[in-house]
N, C-alpha and C positions, 0 to 999 in steps of 0.2 A: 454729574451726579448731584450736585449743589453747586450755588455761586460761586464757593471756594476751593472745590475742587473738580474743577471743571476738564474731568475723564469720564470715561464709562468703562465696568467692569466688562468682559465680554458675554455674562448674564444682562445687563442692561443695557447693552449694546442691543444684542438680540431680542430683547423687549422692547428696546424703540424701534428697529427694524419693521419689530412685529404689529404695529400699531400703524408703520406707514403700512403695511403689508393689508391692512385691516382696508385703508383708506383706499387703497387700490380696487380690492376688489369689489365697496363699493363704489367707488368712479366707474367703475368697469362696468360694474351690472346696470348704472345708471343709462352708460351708454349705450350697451346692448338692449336694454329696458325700450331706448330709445332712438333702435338704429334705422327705421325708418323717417326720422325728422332731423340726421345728422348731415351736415353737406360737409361733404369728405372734403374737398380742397381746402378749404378753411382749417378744417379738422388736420388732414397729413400738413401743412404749412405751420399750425401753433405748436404740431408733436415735432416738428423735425427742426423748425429756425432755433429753438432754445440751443441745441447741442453747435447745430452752422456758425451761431456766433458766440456760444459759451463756452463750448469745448474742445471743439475740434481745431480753430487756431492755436491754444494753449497746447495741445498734446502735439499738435507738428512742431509748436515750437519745443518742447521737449524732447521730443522725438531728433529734432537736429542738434540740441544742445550737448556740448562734449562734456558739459560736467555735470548735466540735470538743472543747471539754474534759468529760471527764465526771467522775462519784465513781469514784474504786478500786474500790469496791464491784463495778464490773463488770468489772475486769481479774478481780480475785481471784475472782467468779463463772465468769467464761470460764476461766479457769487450771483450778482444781478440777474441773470441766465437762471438761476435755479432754486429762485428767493421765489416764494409765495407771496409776496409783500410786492415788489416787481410786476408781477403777473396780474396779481389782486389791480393794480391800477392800468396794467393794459387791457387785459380783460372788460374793468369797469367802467373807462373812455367808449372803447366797442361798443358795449351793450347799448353806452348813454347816445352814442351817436348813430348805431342800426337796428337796436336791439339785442335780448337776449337771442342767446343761441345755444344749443346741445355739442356743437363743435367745440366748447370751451370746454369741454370736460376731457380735451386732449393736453391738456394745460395740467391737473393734477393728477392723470394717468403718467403722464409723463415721469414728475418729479417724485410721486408715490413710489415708483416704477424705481429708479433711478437709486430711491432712500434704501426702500425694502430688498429688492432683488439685487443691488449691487452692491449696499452699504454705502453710497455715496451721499454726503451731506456736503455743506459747504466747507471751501477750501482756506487753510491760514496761510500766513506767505511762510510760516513757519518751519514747513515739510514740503517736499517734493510735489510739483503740480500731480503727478502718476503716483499711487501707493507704494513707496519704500520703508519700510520699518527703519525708524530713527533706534539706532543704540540704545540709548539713554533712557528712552519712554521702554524698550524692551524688560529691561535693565532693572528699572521704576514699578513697570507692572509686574515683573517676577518678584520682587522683594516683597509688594504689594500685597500679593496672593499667599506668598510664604505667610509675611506678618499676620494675616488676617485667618490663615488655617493654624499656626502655633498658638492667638489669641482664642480664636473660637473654635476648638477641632469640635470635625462631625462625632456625631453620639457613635459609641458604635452597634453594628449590627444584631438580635440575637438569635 
């Protein structure tokens, strides 16, 4: 929400959502716009290598884990993996060294994709690599919502 409270309510959750949700569709239309100049192999290899080596090791490793802990190793892979900043410079070597291409727009369909449709953004080592509600933040955000409808209740109806 601000630097110093660095939550989202789940209205502004769902308004960030909504904004990658915005970018999707158009990346998407960009694509479609221009699905006669997209060469697919390029294109399914930059949609599918982000999750091969950002995700999918992290979640088997979780997946084997008897208590949900895993290495960093797989936050800091998933991070990298899903960072627009990342991408921006792989992307940008490509372009510089074959040119531009319309298969790069499998790059922020992707992550778009990923933000809006799953709520996924990047991972702290903080919380379970897989979504588990921590207690505490449960806990935090009921109190939250109480404090803030006892300070400003809705008008009411008439």
């Amino acid at each position: 929400m601000d630097h110093l409270n660095r939550f989202e309510s789940r209205v502004t959750f769902r308004l960030l959502r909504l904004e990658y949700g915005v970018a999707l569709v158009v990346c998407s239309a960009l694509a479609l716009w221009h699905i006669s100049e997209v060469r697919w192999w390029p294109a399914v290899v930059l949609f599918v290598y982000i999750d091969l080596i950002g995700y999918i090791p992290g979640a088997i490793a979780f997946r084997r884990s008897r208590d949900g802990r895993i290495s960093k190793v797989y936050y800091v892979l998933y991070n990298t993996m899903h960072s627009f900043a990342t991408h921006a410079v792989v992307l940008g070597v490509w372009a510089a060294v074959a040119g531009f291409e319309w298969a790069f727009l499998a790059v922020p369909i992707h992550l778009c994709g990923d933000r809006a449709l799953f709520g996924n953004f990047l991972k702290s080592f903080r919380v379970r690599f897989e979504p588990v509600a921590v207690p505490a933040f449960v806990e935090f955000e009921t109190r939250v919502v109480v404090q803030d409808s006892a300070e400003h209740p809705m008008p009411e109806r008439v």
